[in-house]
C-alpha positions as CSV (number, residue, x, y, z in Angstrom):
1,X,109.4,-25.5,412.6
2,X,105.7,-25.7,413.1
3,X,105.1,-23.6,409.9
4,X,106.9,-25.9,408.0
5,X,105.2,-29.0,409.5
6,X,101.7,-27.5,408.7
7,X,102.9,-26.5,405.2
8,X,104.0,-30.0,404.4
9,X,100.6,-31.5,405.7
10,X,99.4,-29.4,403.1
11,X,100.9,-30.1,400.6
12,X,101.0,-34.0,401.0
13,X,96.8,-33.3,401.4
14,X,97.0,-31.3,398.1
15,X,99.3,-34.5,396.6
16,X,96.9,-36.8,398.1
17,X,93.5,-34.9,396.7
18,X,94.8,-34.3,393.4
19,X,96.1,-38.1,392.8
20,X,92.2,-39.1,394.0
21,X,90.6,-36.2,391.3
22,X,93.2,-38.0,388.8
23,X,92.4,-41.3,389.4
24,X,88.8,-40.8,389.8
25,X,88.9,-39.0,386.3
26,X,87.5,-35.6,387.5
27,X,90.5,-33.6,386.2
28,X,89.8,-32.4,382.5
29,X,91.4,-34.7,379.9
30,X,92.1,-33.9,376.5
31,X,88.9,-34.6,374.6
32,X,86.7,-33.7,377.5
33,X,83.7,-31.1,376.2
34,X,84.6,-27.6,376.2
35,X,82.0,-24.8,376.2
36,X,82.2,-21.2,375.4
37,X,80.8,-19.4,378.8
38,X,78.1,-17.6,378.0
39,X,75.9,-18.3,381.3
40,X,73.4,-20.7,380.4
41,X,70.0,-21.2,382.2
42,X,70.3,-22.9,385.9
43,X,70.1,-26.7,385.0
44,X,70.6,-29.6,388.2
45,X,72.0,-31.8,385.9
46,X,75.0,-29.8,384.4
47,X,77.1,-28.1,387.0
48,X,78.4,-25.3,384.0
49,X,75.1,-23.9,384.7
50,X,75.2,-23.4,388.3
51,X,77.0,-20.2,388.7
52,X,76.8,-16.3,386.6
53,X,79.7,-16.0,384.4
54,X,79.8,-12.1,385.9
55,X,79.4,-12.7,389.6
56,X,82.5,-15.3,389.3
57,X,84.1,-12.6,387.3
58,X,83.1,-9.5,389.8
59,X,84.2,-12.4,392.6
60,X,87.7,-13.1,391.1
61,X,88.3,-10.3,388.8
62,X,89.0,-12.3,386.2
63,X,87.0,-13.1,383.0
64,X,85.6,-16.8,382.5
65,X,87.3,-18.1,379.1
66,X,85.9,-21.6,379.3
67,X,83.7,-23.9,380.5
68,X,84.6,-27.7,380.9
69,X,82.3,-30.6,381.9
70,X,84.3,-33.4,383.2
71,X,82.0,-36.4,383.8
72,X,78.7,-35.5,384.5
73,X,79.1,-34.1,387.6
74,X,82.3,-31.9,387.2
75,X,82.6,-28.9,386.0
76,X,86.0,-26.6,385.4
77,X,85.6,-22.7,384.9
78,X,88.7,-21.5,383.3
79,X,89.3,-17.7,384.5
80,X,91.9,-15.9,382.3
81,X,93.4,-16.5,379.5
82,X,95.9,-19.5,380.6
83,X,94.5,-21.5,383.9
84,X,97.6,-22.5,384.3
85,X,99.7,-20.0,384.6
86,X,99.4,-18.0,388.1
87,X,97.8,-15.5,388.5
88,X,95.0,-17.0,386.6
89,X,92.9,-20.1,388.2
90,X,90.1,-22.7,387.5
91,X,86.7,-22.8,389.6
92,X,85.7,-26.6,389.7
93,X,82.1,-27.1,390.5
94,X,81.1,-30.1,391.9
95,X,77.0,-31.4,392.6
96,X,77.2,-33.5,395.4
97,X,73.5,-34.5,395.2
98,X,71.4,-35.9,393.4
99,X,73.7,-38.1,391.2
100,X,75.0,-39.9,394.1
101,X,73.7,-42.7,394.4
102,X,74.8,-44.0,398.0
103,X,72.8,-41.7,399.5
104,X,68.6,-41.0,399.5
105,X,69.2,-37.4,400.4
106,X,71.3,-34.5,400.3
107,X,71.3,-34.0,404.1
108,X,73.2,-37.9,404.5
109,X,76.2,-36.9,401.5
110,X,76.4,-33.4,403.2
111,X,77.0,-34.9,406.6
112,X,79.2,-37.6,405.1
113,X,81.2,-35.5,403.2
114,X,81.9,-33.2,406.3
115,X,82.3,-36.1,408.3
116,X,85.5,-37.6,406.3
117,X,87.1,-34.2,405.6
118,X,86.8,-33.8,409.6
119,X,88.4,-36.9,410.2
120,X,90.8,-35.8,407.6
121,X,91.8,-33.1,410.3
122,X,90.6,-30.7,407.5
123,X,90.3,-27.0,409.0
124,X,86.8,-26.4,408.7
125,X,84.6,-23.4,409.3
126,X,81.2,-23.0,409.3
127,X,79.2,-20.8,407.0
128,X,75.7,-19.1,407.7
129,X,73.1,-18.1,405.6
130,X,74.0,-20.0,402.9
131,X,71.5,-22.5,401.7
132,X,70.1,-25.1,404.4
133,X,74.0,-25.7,405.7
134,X,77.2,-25.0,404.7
135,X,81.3,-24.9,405.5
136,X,84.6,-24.1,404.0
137,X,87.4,-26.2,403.9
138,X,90.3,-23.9,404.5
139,X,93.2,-26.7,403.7
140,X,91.8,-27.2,400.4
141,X,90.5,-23.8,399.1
142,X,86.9,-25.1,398.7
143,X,83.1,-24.3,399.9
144,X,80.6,-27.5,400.6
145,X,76.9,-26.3,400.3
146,X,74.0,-28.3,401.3
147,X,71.2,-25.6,399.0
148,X,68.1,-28.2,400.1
149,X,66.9,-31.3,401.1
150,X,67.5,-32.4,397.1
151,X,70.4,-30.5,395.9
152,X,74.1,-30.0,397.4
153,X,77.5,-28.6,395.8
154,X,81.1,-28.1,396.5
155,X,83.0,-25.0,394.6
156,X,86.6,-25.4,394.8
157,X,89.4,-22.7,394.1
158,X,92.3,-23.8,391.8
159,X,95.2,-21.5,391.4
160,X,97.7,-21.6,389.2
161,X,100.5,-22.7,390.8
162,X,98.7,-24.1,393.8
163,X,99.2,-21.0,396.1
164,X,97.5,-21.7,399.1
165,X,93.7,-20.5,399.8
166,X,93.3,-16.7,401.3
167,X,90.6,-15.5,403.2
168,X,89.6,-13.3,400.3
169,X,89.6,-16.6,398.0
170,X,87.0,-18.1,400.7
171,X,84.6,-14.7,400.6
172,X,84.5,-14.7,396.8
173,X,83.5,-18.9,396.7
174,X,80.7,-17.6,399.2
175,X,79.4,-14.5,397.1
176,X,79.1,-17.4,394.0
177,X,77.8,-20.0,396.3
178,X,74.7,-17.0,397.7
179,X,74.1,-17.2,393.7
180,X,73.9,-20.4,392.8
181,X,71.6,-21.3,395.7
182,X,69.5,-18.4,394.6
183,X,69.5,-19.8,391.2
184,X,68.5,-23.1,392.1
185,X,65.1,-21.5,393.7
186,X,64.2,-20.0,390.6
């Protein structure tokens, strides 16, 4: 009975997450820009450019077929040939900071953002020695990274099918997050 409680608080939080992407317009929509992945230079202002299309692949195992920037602060690796159809998956790359504008530093959004998926009774780990501060949200399949005091992202893991997050899943987001943090020294 407990299993099947904690699975439906999933999957309303899952319901409840992707209705806020939707309606804040960070899902990919037909006309969005779509980019061939050929692992452009590190840029702050695109989040496409964040990670290595090969250490997402040597993460995952699967090839990245496309690249779409949703907004200007999204951004939706395709791996596989069809997203959408298990056992493929997207990578959504999210900067935090800069861009948002209710905060003067990435320390306040990072400690924001942890705060309200805390009080979301989120289960939350932390992660060390990656970037300034860091944590995974186990619920939703995603990694929060706060890389310095003026540049912060979330990678999130979006199977096909919306199988929940394994502990594998979680390793590999932390192998691309060690990367794009070292990228963004460069």
């Amino acid at each position: 009975m407990r299993r099947i409680t904690k699975l439906l608080a999933w999957i309303g939080t899952v319901c409840v997450l992707s209705a806020g992407l939707l309606g804040a317009g960070l899902v990919p929509r037909a006309g969005a820009s779509t980019r061939v992945a050929t692992g452009p230079k590190f840029a702050f202002d695109d989040p496409c450019t964040y990670p290595r299309r090969s250490v997402v692949k040597r993460s995952f195992g699967k090839p990245v077929t496309a690249a779409t920037l949703s907004g200007a602060s999204v951004c939706y690796l395709s791996l596989g040939p069809d997203p959408d159809v298990a056992p493929n998956a997207r990578l959504a790359i999210t900067r935090e900071f800069p861009g948002n504008r209710d905060f003067t530093t990435a320390r306040e959004q990072f400690e924001d953002k942890r705060a309200i998926e805390n009080l979301s009774a989120f289960e939350l780990a932390d992660v060390f020695d990656l970037g300034r501060a860091a944590y995974s949200n186990l619920t939703t399949g995603a990694v929060t990274v706060l890389a310095n005091k003026k540049f912060g992202f979330t990678l999130s893991w979006i199977p096909a099918g919306g199988a929940a997050i394994t502990p594998r899943e979680i390793k590999a987001l932390e192998r691309i997050a060690h990367d794009i943090v070292a990228r963004s020294r460069d």
